[in-house]
C-alpha positions, 0 to 999 in steps of 0.5 A: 092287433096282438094279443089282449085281455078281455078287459082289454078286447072290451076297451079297444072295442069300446067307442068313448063317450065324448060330447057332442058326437064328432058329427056335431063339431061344426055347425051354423051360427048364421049365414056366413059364419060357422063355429068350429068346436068350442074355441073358434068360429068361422066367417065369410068376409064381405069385403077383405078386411078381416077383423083384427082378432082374425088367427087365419085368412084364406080364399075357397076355390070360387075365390071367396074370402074366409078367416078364422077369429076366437071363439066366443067363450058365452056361446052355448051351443044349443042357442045356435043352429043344427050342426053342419052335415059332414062332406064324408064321415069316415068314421066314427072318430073322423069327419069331413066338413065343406065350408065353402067350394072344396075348403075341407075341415077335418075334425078328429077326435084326440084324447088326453091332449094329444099333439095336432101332429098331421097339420105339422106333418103336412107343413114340415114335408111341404118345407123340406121336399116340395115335391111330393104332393102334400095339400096345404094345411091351411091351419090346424089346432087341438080343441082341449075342451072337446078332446079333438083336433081341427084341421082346415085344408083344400081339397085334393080333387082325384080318385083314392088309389082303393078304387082305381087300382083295378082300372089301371093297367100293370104299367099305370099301376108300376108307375104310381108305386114307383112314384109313391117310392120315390116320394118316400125316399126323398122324405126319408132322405131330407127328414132326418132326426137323432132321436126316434120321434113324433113329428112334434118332437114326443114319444112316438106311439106304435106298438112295435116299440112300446109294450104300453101300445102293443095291443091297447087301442087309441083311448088307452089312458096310458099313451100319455106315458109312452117314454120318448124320444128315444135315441138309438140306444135307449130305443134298442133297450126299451125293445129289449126289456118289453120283449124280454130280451128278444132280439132286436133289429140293428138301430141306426143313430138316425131316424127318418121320416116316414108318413105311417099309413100310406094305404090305398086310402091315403092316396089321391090319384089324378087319372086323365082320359085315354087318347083318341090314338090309343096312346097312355093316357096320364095317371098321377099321384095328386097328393098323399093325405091322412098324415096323423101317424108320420113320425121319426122311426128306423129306416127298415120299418119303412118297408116292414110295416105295411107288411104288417099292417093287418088290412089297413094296406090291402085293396078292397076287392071290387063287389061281386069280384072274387079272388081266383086263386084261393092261394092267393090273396090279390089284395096284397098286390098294392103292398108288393109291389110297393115294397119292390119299388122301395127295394129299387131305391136302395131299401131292404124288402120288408118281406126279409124282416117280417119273421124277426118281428114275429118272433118279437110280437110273441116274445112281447106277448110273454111278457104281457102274459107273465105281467098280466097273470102277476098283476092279477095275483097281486090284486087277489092278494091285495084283496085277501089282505083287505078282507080279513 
């Protein structure tokens, strides 16, 4: 996470506040319709005429007919039901609901207004590279009154990549990476910008490039003044000047897609039964999920970040199973192997970078050190003046 302050160490830590609870963002009105935070209900159709203000129409997987209307701005939510009980609340700002058989919403919360950007990144992927197993974003918005965003899609019916890891064979297993490097390249490949982006067309937000982001959680006030889009040569300088002049990874004019978090966690496998004649029984990658943190970025952080991703992208070890090799972590077995398979396809290891970005880090937490001790100077001087 980088180096913080303690005030800081206390607002990362820190949970906001926001009402009602994420948990509670859904909830019954009556049978057949449900309302979706503050702006939008939800109802089941009794035949297929929808009404005139439906925003959205579509069928669960029993064929059963739903659509999305505005919200009755009068409704108050304690006039209604209970709220609705998550299909899967996988964490604190992050919640599952089921409406319907396998129809999910995915509520999220999302400060200061933030873009919707999984809804586009999922539609924006499923255009260009059809391909790659992306579920349908059925439709997806940004409740501003209660800070979060609602993203309404089919199920992806499988097992997490997490859990299956230690079932497969090293085949299956080099089998998947090879795909999931396949379907990184051919986004990397088709998705291209001129500028270093958010999938929405803002700043794109990592603390890599942003000393605002560096080490500040999710609900730094600040993310709102992250600078961007940046083209290759404003990007090279705001790197420069956060890191003190440190030196800077060689910055392409073009920017690629690229998903941000494809961890163990974000991918559903499909694995069928073994075959009565001891032949391979068929393991697939039946979709990539979790697209909040694509954006535009250069083509070596492809590769770089998951080598830099502090846990998110390593395996959770089977209870009461117990690594071995104490010189050897095999939860890093997911992350190398992947990165073997990127190299296949043309990629540089993100291995080879992971000493330039340590330097960088450490140039950039200098420099936050060197700010935070004059900004504390000034406030002591502001209050020497102010007092006498």
């Amino acid at each position: 996470m980088g180096y913080m302050t303690p005030d800081e160490r206390k607002l990362y830590e820190a949970q906001p506040d926001f009402q009602p609870p994420i948990e509670s963002s859904v909830w019954q009105l009556k049978e057949g319709c449900w309302a979706f935070g503050s702006s939008m209900r939800c109802e089941r159709l009794e035949n297929s005429n929808a009404p005139e203000d439906a925003i959205k129409e579509w069928k669960d997987a029993d064929g059963i007919a739903y659509c999305l209307r505005p919200q009755n701005p009068s409704l108050e939510k304690n006039e209604c039901g209970p709220p609705e009980k998550p299909f899967n609340h996988r964490q604190w700002a992050s919640v599952l609901f089921e409406i319907g058989k396998d129809i999910l919403v995915k509520v999220k919360y999302s400060p200061l207004g933030k873009d919707s950007v999984e809804g586009d990144a999922m539609d924006l992927v499923r255009r260009c590279v059809p391909s790659v197993p992306v579920p349908e974003c059925i439709h997806y918005w940004i409740d501003q009154k209660w800070d979060r965003s609602f993203l309404i899609m089919p199920r992806v019916h499988g097992v997490l990549l997490n859990e299956a890891w230690w079932g497969l064979s090293e085949q299956e297993k080099e089998n998947i990476c090879d795909n999931l490097a396949k379907y990184q390249d051919l986004i990397a490949r088709n998705i291209t910008s001129n500028v270093f982006q958010g999938v929405t067309g803002k700043a794109y937000r990592h603390r890599c490039f942003s000393a605002k982001n560096l080490c500040l959680g999710a609900w730094d006030h600040d993310l709102q003044d992250v600078p961007g889009p940046l083209t290759a040569d404003e990007l090279r300088e705001q790197m420069s000047t956060i890191s003190g002049g440190a030196p800077i990874m060689d910055l392409s004019p073009v920017f690629h897609l690229y998903h941000g978090d494809l961890s163990p966690t974000n991918v559903v496998l499909s694995v069928g039964e073994k075959p009565e004649d001891g032949g391979e029984r068929e393991v697939t990658v039946a979709g990539i999920i979790d697209w909040e943190m694509a954006g535009f970025v250069p083509v070596w952080w492809i590769t770089l970040y998951p080598c830099l991703s502090h846990g998110a992208y390593w395996l959770t070890l089977p209870a009461p199973e117990i690594d071995p090799d104490p010189d050897w972590n095999i939860t890093w077995d997911y992350v190398l192997m992947l990165n073997d398979m990127m190299q296949d396809y043309g990629y540089e290891s993100g291995l080879k970078h992971m000493d330039w970005y340590t330097e960088y880090e450490e140039a950039i937490i200098r420099q936050r050190e060197q700010a935070f001790k004059e900004a504390k100077l000034a406030g002591r001087l502001t209050w020497l003046k102010k007092s006498h």
